[in-house]
KOLGUSE-731556 format. One record per residue (C-alpha): residue number from 1; x, y, z. Coordinates in pm, whole numbers, plus 50000, padded with zeros to 5 digits. Layout:
N
- nr x y z
- NUM X Y Z
...
//
This chain:
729
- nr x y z
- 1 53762 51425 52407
- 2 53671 51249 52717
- 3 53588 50929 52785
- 4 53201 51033 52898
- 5 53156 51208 52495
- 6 52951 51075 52284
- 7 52905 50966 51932
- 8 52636 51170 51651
- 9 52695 50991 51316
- 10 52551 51240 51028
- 11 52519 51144 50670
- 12 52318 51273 50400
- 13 51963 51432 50602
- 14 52007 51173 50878
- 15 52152 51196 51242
- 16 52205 50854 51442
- 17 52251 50927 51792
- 18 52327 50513 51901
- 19 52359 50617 52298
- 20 52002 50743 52268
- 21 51874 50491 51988
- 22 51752 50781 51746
- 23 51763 50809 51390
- 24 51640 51126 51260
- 25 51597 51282 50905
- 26 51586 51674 50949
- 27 51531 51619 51260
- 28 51200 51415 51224
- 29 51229 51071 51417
- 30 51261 50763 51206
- 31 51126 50423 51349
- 32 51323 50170 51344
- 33 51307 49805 51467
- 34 51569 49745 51774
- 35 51755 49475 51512
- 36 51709 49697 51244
- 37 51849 49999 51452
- 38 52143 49773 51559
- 39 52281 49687 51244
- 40 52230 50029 51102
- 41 52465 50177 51368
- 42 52733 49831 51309
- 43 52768 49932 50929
- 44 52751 50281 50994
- 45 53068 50255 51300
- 46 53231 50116 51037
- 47 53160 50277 50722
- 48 53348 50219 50426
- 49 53435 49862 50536
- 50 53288 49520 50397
- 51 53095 49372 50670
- 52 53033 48991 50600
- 53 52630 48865 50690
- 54 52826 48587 50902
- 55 52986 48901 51105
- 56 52651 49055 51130
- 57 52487 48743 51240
- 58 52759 48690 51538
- 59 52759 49052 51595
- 60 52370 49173 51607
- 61 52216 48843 51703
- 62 52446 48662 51910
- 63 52389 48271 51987
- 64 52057 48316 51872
- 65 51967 48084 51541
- 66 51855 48288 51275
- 67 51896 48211 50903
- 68 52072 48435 50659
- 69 51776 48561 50463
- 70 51695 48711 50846
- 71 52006 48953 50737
- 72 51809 49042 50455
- 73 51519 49142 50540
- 74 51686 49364 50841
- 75 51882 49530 50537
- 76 51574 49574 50353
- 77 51382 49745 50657
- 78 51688 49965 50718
- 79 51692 50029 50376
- 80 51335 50160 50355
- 81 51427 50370 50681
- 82 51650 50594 50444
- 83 51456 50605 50139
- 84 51706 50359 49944
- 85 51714 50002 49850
- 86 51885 49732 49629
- 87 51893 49908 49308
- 88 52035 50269 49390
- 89 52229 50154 49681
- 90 52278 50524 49793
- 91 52370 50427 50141
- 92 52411 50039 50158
- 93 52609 49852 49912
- 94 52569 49479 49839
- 95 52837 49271 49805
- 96 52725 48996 49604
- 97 52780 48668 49847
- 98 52969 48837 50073
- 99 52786 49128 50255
- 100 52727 49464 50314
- 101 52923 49808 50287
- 102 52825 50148 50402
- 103 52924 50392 50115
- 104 52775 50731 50193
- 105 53019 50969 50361
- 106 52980 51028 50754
- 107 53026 51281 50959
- 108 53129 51186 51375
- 109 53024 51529 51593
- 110 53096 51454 51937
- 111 52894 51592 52220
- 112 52811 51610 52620
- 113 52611 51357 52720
- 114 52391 51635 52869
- 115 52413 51828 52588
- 116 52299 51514 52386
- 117 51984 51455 52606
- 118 51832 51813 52637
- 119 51819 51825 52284
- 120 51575 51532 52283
- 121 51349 51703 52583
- 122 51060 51859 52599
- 123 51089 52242 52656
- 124 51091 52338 53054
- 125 50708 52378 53153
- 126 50607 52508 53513
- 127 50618 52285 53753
- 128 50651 52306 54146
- 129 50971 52163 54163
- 130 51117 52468 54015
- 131 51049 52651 54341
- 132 51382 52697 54517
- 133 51399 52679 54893
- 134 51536 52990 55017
- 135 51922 53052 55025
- 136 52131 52999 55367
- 137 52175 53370 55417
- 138 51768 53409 55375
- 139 51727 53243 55630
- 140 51972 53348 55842
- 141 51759 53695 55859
- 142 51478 53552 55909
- 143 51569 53445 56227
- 144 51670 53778 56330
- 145 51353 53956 56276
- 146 51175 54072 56545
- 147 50903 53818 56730
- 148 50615 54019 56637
- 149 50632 53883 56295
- 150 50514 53556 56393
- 151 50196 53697 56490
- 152 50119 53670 56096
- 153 50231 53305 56067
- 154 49871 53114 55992
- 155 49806 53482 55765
- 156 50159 53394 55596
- 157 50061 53013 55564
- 158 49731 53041 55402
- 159 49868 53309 55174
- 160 50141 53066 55096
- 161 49913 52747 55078
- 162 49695 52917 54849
- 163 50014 53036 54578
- 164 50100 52703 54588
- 165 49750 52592 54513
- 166 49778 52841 54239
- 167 50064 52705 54067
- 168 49973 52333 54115
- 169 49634 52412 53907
- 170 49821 52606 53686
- 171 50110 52382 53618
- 172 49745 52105 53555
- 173 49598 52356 53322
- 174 49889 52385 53131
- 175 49947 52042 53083
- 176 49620 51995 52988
- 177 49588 52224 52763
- 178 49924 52145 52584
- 179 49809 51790 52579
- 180 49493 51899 52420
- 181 49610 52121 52160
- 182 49841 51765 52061
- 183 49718 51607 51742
- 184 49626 51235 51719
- 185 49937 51183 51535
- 186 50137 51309 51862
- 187 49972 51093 52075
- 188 50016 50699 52123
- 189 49688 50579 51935
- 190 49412 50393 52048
- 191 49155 50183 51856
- 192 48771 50067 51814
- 193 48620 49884 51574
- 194 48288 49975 51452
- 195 48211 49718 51145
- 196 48296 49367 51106
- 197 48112 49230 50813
- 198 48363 49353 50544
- 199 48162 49568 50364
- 200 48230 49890 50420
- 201 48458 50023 50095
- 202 48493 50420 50130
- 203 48445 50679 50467
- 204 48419 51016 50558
- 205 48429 51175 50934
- 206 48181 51433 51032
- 207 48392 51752 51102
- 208 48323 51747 51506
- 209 48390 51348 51488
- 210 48015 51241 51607
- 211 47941 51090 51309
- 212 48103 50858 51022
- 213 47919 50842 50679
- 214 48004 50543 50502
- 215 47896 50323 50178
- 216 47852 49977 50203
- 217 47808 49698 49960
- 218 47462 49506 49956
- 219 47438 49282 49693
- 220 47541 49367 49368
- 221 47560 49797 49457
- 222 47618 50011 49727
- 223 47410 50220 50009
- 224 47590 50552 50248
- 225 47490 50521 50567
- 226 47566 50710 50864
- 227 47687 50613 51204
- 228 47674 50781 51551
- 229 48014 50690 51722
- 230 47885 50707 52051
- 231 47587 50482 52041
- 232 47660 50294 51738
- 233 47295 50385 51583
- 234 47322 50353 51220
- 235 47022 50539 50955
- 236 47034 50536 50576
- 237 47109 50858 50376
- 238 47117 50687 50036
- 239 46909 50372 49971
- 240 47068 50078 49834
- 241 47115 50058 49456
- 242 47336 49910 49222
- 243 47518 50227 49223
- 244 47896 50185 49318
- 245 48012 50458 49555
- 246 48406 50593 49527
- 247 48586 50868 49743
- 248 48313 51026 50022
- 249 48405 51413 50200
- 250 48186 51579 50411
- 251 48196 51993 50390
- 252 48366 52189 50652
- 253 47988 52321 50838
- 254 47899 51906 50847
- 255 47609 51988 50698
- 256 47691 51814 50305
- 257 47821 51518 50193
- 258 48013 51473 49804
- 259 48086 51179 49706
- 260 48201 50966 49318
- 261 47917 50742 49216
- 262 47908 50506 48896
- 263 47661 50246 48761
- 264 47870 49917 48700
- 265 48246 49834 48684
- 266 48264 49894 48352
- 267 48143 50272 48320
- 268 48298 50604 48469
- 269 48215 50799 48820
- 270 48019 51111 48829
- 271 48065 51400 49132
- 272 47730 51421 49368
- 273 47679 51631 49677
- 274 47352 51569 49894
- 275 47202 51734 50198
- 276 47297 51507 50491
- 277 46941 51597 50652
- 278 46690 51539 50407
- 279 46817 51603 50030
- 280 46804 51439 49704
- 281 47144 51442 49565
- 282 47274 51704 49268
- 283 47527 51619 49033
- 284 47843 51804 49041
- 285 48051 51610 48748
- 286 47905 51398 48459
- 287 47936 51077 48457
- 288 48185 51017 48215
- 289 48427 50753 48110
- 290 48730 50726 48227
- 291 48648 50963 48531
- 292 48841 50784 48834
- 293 48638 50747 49148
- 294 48902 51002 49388
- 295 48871 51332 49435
- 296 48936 51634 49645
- 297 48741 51934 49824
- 298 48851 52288 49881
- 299 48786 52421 50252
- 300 48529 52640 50188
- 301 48351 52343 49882
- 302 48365 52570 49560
- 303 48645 52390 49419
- 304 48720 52034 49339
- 305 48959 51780 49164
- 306 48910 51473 48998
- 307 49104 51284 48732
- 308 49026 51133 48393
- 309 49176 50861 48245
- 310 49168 50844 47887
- 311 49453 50523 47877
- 312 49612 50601 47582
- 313 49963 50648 47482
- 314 49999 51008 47524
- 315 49759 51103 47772
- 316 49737 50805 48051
- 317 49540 51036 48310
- 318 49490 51347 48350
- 319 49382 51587 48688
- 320 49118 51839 48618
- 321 48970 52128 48845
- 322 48579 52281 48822
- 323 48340 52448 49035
- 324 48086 52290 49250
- 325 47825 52551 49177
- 326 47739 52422 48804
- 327 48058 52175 48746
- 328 48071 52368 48370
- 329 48424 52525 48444
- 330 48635 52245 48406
- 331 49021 52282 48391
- 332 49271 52019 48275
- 333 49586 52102 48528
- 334 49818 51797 48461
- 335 49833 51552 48205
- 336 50085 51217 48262
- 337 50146 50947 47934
- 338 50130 50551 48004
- 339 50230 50383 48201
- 340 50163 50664 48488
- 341 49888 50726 48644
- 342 49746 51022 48887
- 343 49571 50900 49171
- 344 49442 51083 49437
- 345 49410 51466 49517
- 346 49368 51743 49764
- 347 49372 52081 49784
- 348 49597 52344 50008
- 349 49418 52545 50290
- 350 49429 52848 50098
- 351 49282 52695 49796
- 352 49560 52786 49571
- 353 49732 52467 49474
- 354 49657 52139 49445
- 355 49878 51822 49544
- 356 49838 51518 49404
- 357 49975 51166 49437
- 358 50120 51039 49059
- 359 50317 50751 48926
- 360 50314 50368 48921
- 361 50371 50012 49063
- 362 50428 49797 48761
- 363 50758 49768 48865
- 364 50672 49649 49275
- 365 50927 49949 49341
- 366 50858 50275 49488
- 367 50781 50471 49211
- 368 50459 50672 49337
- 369 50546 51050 49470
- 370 50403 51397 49581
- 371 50368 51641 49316
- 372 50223 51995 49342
- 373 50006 52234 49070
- 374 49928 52602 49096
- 375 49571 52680 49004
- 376 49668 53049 48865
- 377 49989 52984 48677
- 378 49963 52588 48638
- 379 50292 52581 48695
- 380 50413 52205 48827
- 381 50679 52158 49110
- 382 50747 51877 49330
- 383 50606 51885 49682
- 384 50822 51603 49845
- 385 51176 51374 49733
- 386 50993 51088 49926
- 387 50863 50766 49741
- 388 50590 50478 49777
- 389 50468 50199 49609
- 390 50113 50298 49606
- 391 49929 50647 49718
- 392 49577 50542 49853
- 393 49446 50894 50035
- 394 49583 51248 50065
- 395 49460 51546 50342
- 396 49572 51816 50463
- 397 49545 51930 50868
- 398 49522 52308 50850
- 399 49583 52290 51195
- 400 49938 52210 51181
- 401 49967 52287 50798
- 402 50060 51926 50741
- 403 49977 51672 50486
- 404 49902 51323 50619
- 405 49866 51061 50352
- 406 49800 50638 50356
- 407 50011 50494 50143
- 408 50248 50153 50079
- 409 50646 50109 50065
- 410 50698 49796 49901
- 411 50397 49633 49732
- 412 50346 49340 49999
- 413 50400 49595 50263
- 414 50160 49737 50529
- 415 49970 50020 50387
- 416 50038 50304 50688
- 417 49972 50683 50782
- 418 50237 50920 50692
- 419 50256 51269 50826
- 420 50462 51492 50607
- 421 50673 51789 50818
- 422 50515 52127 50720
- 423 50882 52286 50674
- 424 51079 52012 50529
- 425 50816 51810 50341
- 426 50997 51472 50527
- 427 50730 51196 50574
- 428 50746 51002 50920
- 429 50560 50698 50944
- 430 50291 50683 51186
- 431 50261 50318 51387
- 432 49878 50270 51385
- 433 49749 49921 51530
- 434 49643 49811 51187
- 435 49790 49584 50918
- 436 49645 49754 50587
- 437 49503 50139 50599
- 438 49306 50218 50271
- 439 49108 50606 50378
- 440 49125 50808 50649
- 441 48940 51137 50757
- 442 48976 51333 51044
- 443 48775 51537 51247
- 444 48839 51884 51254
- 445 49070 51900 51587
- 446 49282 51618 51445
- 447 49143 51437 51783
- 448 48974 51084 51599
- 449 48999 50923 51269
- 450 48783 50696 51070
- 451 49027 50477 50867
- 452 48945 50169 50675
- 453 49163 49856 50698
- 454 49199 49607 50413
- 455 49247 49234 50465
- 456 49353 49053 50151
- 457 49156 48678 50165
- 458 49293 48508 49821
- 459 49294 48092 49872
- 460 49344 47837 49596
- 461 49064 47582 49497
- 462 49149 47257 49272
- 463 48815 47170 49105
- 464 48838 46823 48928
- 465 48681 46776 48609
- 466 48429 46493 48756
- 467 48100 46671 48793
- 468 48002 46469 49103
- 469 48347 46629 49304
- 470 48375 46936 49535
- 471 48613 47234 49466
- 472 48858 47194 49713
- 473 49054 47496 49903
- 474 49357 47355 49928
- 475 49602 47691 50056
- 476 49578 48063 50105
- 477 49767 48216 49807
- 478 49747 48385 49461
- 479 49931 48301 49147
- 480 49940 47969 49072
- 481 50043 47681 48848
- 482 50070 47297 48811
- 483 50418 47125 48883
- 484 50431 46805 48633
- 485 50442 46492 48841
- 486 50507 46692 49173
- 487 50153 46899 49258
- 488 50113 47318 49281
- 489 50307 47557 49309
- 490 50196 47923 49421
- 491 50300 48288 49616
- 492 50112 48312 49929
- 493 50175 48603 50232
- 494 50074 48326 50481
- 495 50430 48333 50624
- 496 50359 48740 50655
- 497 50562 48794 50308
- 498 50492 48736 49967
- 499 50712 48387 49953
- 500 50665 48101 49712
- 501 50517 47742 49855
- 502 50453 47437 49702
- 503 50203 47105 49794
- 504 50045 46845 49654
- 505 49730 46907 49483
- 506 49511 46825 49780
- 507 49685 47061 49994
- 508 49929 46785 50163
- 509 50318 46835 50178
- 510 50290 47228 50201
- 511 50679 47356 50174
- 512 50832 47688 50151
- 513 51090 47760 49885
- 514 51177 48125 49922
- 515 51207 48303 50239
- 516 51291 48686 50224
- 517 51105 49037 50232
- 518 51116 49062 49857
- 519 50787 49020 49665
- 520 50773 48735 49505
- 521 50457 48648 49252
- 522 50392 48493 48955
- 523 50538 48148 48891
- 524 50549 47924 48615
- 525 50651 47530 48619
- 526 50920 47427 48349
- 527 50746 47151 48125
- 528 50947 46855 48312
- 529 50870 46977 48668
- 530 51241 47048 48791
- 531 51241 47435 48736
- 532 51022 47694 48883
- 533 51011 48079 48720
- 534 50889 48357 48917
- 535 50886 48745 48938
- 536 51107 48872 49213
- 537 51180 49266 49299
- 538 51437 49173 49543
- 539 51685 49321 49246
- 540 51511 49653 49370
- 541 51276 49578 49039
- 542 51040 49309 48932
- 543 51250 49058 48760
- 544 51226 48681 48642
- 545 51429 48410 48879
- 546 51437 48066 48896
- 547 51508 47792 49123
- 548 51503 47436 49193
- 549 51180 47248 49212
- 550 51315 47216 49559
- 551 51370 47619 49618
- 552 51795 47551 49609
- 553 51987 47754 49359
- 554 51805 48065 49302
- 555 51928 48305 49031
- 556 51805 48591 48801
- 557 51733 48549 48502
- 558 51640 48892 48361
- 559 51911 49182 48364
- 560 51682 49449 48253
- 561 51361 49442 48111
- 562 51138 49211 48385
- 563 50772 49128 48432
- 564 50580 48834 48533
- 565 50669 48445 48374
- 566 50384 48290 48164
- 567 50508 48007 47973
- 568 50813 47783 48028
- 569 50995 47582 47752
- 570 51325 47371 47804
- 571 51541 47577 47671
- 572 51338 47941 47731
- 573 51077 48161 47931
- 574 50784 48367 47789
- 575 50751 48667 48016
- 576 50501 48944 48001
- 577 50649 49290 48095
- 578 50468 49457 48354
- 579 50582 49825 48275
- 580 50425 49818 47894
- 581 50196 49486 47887
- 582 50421 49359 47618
- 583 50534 49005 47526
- 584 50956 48901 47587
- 585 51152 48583 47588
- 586 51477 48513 47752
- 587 51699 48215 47782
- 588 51603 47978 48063
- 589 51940 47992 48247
- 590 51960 48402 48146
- 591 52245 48343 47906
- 592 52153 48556 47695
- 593 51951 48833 47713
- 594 51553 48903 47671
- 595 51438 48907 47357
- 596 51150 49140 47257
- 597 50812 48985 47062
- 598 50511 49225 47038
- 599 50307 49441 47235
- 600 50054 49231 47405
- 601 49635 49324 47360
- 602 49534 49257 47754
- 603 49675 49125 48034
- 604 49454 48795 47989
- 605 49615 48573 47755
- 606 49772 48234 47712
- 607 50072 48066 47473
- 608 50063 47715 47290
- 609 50251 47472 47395
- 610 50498 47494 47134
- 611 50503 47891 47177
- 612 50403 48006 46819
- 613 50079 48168 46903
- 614 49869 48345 47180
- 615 49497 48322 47275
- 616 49316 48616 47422
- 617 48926 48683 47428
- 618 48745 48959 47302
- 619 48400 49115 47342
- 620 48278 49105 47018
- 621 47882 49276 47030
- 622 47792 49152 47394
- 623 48006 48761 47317
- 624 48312 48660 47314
- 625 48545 48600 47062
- 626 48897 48391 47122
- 627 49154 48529 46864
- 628 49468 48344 46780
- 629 49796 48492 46654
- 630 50185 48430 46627
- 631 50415 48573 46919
- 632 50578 48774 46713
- 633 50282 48914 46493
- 634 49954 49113 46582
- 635 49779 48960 46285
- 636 49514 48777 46364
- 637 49493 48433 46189
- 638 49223 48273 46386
- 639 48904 48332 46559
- 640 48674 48122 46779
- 641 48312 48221 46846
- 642 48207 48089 47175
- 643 47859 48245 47222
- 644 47948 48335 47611
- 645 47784 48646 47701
- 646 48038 48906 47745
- 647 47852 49164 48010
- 648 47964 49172 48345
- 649 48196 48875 48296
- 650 48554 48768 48237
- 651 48672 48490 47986
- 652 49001 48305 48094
- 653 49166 48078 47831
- 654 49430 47793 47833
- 655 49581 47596 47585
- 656 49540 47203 47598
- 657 49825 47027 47661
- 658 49837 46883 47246
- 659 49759 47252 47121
- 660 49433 47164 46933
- 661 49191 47289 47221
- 662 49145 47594 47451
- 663 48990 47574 47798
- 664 48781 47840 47878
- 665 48691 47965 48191
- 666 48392 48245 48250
- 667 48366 48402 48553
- 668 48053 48597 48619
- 669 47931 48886 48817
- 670 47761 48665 49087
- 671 47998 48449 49139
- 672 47927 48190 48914
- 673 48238 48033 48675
- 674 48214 47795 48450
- 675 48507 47548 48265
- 676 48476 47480 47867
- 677 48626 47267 47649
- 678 48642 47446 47282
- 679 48832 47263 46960
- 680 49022 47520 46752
- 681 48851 47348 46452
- 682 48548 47447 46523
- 683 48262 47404 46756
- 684 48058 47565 47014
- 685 48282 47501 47322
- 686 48141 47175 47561
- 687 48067 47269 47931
- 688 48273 47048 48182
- 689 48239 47209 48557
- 690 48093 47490 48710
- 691 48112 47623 49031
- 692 48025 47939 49240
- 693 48109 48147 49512
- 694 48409 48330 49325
- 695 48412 48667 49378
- 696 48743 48779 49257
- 697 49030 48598 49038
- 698 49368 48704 49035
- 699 49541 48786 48692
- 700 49700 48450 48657
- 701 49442 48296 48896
- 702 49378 48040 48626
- 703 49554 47687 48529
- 704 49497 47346 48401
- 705 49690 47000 48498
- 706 49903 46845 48297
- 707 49658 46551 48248
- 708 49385 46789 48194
- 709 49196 46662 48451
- 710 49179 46918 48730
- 711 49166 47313 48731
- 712 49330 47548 48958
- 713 49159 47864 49044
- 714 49353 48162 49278
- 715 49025 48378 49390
- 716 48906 48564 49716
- 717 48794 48869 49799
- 718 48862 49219 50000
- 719 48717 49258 50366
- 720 48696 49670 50462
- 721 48588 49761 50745
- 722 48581 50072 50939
- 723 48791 50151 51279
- 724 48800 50476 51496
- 725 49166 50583 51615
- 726 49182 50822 51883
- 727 49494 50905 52128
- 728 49576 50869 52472
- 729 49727 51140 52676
//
């Protein structure tokens, strides 16, 4: 081997070329940060060997200050690179406060640097500068000819002027063409926005790209509209109502749109189609419950898919098939039990399968994946080994025979565009210029797409119970509880991850006590303010920790099951699981471990203070009901009437600080919530605050000071809006 050779590490489907900074996976291009990419190829060089994160500091970044958890997350992103992470450590071992290993075997192939490079080039195209100039010996005979040659010089000249002319517009046509016939998705991507008020919550792309059809929230429904991309003229095609629009596809010819429509939140979606020009539209699909607002088209619209989700034991969701002339022929293809769930669908070109995405993210791991269904047989197989955290659109580009998806990796990750090879079923991550993709649709030359892009606006308000006082924002976050004698503590992506801060409870004294790529959510205070519980997945599932009030000394807690924290005692945690919604304790210092208690009735609920019982609400005829029983028991030993109206509302509850009162906190449909006070011997409840502008709570958005005197509320809303992507040559 000489010295000029170099260096193709293989392992498992990967190739890293470090000369030409390439990792591939069957030969698809994997992107990779230049940090990242870095201390891939340092643990790979040395594979098999401990390397120590002090070792990888000095080695990848120098004399530059970085902190250790900056090792972590490049682990983590390398990590996701090859499909593995902290649990299954396929490729990457942890060394528990020491470092890192890489385990999987390698293969070194050397090669010529030459070699090494073609392989990474385009094919040879015409071009001028393959023209050789004539050899010596040519033109040694060309001198000799006789004179009267020259007498056919400026003939000669234009005749040669003119080939080359020839081959200069051929060698543009080509280009041009080849450079046309690129997809978006080959191209680097360029962006306009066309909506900025945050309202616009599903799309669909006419087939030549000219226009995007869209529904948009007004009020308490929906509307579709329709937008010219050139000259940004909007019109109406369905009139606002308080109709609530799902998944929107418009039919090969452009000259139909279908789309899911439902009446509230609380009923199912039904299939419609309507004539873009003038029609009224025709329903495909009843409205039924537990019909999911997704759904797919075949190419030439006589087919679609939709799922159903019963939610019971057994039968979770299911993904169905019927005709779009009556919608009488349906077809259950695919049934999944809880806790999975089928999301969305699509069909194949040829109209013979179906691929849908199925799984789910109670564990904040990648547990969503690619499955495939034949219509004639029903026969199941996989369509793809890859993995996400969430599956939010699936379509197929009969051009290239590929299947592009939006979907997550990791739960606090950037929702992005995957395009899936048409041979090898290997996704490769597309780098659009957006944070958080939800839909896409293409036109039919893969040219332009219409995406939407979520931004997640959750802040915390402390409203005090003095009637004359104003709620008062005091952070962006989500989950959120009271620290006795110290202020708030909450999870908040301000720092671009899901971390855990705590201030005081006017916002003051903001601090930051975890710092990795992990999610972190949930938290719960220990009763004398010195501990802090929260749900981590940095395990490679979602797990209970704890750590100082401080953030110093951070440990798990839970071994195997995990979930989120809900009620700490001195001596022990309360922790809901978030695969089965059921009820656990485990020792405080995870001595010992978790202890099962019963199968919780909804994820709203709250323990006493001296954790023998939980509270939960129920709609009981159009009011709510607060039922009390033992952590251990389903029996119901107690119930509260309130008289709160139960429609179009949500009924949070807390536990006074003594045990003999619930706070209860409504939250309504417009906005509107409002804070009781209700005595668990009896009594209508007694208002204390309300306040509005609250559009959405998170699911432990809810908590009451120690003193009782001031309420903590994590709420915020969604903004969608639409963007074009198109690509530059």
């Amino acid at each position: 081997m000489n010295g000029k050779d170099k260096k193709i590490y293989q392992f498992g489907d990967f190739r890293l070329l470090p000369e030409e900074n390439i990792l591939e996976k069957n030969g698809i291009a994997i992107p990779l940060k230049p940090k990242a990419f870095s201390t891939l190829v340092y643990l790979v060089e040395d594979h098999g060997r401990l390397v120590e994160r002090s070792e990888l500091l000095a080695r990848i970044w120098g004399n530059t200050f970085v902190e250790e958890a900056t090792v972590s997350k490049c682990i983590w992103e390398v990590r996701s690179a090859l499909g593995d992470d902290s649990k299954t450590q396929r490729f990457i071992q942890t060394v528990p406060k020491k470092g890192y290993r890489f385990i999987d075997s390698v293969q070194i192939v050397c090669a010529e640097p030459d070699t090494l490079a073609s392989a990474h080039k385009e094919p040879l195209r015409p071009s001028i500068d393959n023209i050789q100039p004539s050899a010596p010996a040519e033109r040694e005979t060309e001198k000799r000819l006789p004179r009267t040659r020259n007498k056919h010089f400026v003939r000669d000249l234009i005749w040669g002027g003119g080939l080359l002319l020839v081959l200069v517009i051929g060698v543009a046509s080509y280009s041009s063409l080849h450079s046309n016939n690129r997809t978006l998705f080959e191209k680097r991507l360029d962006i306009k926005r066309l909506t900025t008020d945050g309202n616009a919550t599903h799309i669909a792309l006419a087939p030549d790209g000219k226009f995007v059809y869209y529904s948009k929230q007004e009020g308490e429904g929906e509307s579709i509209r329709m937008r010219d991309v050139a000259t940004d003229a909007e019109s109406e095609v369905i009139a606002a109502s308080k109709n609530l629009y799902g998944d929107l596809i418009v039919s090969s010819d452009g000259s139909t749109l279908y789309f899911t429509r439902r009446q509230d939140l609380a009923s199912g979606f039904g299939i419609f189609r309507v004539d873009i020009r003038a029609g009224i539209p025709q329903r495909i699909v009843e409205v039924a419950a537990g019909n999911q607002g997704w759904f797919g088209l075949s190419s030439d619209a006589s087919m679609v898919s939709f799922v159903r989700c019963p939610r019971r034991p057994d039968e979770n969701c299911s993904l169905y098939v019927t005709d779009t002339a009556t919608g009488k022929d349906e077809r259950k293809l695919v049934t999944r039990p809880d806790p999975i769930r089928i999301s969305t669908s699509t069909f194949t070109p040829d109209g013979s399968s179906v691929i849908f995405a199925d799984g789910h993210s109670e564990t904040a791991g990648n547990d969503f994946k690619l499955d495939k269904v034949d219509l004639a047989s029903g026969t199941e197989s996989s369509f793809s080994e890859e993995r996400f955290f969430d599956i939010t659109h699936l379509g197929y580009i009969e051009k290239t025979n590929s299947l592009v998806i939006t979907a997550l990796r990791g739960s606090s990750d950037s929702a992005n565009i995957f395009l899936f090879d048409p041979n090898t079923h290997a996704a490769r991550a597309i780098e659009a210029p957006l944070k958080h993709i939800k839909n896409l649709s293409l036109n039919n030359t893969v040219s332009t797409a219409a995406v939407i892009e979520v931004t997640r606006a959750f802040s915390i308000s402390v409203i005090d119970a003095d009637p004359d006082s104003e709620p008062k924002r005091v952070a962006l976050g989500g989950d959120a509880d009271f620290i006795p004698g110290k202020g708030i503590v909450f999870s908040s992506e301000m720092g671009g991850n899901l971390n855990i801060y705590s201030s005081a409870t006017d916002g003051s004294r903001l601090r930051q006590l975890t710092n990795s790529p992990a999610d972190k959510r949930t938290v719960a205070a220990s009763p004398d303010g010195d501990e802090i519980f929260y749900s981590n997945n940095e395990s490679g599932d979602l797990q209970v920790w704890r750590m100082n009030a401080d953030g110093t000394d951070a440990k798990q807690v839970t071994k195997k099951v995990g979930g989120y924290p809900v009620r700490a005692f001195p001596d022990r945690v309360f922790f809901a699981s978030n695969i089965d919604r059921s009820l656990w304790s485990v020792a405080a210092d995870g001595s010992a471990e978790e202890t099962f208690l019963r199968k919780l009735p909804k994820w709203e609920f709250t323990v006493s203070p001296d954790g023998t019982a939980i509270a939960f609400a129920q709609n009981n005829s159009g009011l709510f009901d607060i039922k009390i029983s033992g952590v251990e028991s389903d029996t119901i030993f107690q119930t509260l009437s309130t008289g709160l109206s139960a429609n179009n509302s949500q009924l949070y509850v807390r536990f006074s600080q003594d045990g003999k009162y619930l706070f209860e906190m409504i939250h309504y449909a417009d906005g509107k919530v409002v804070i009781y006070k209700q005595s668990l011997s009896g009594g209508a409840p007694v208002k204390i605050r309300e306040a509005g502008g609250i559009k959405y709570i998170s699911r432990f958005g809810f908590a009451v000071s120690p003193d009782e005197r001031q309420f903590m509320i994590a709420h915020g809303d969604w903004r969608h809006d639409i963007f074009l992507l198109g690509g530059q040559n």
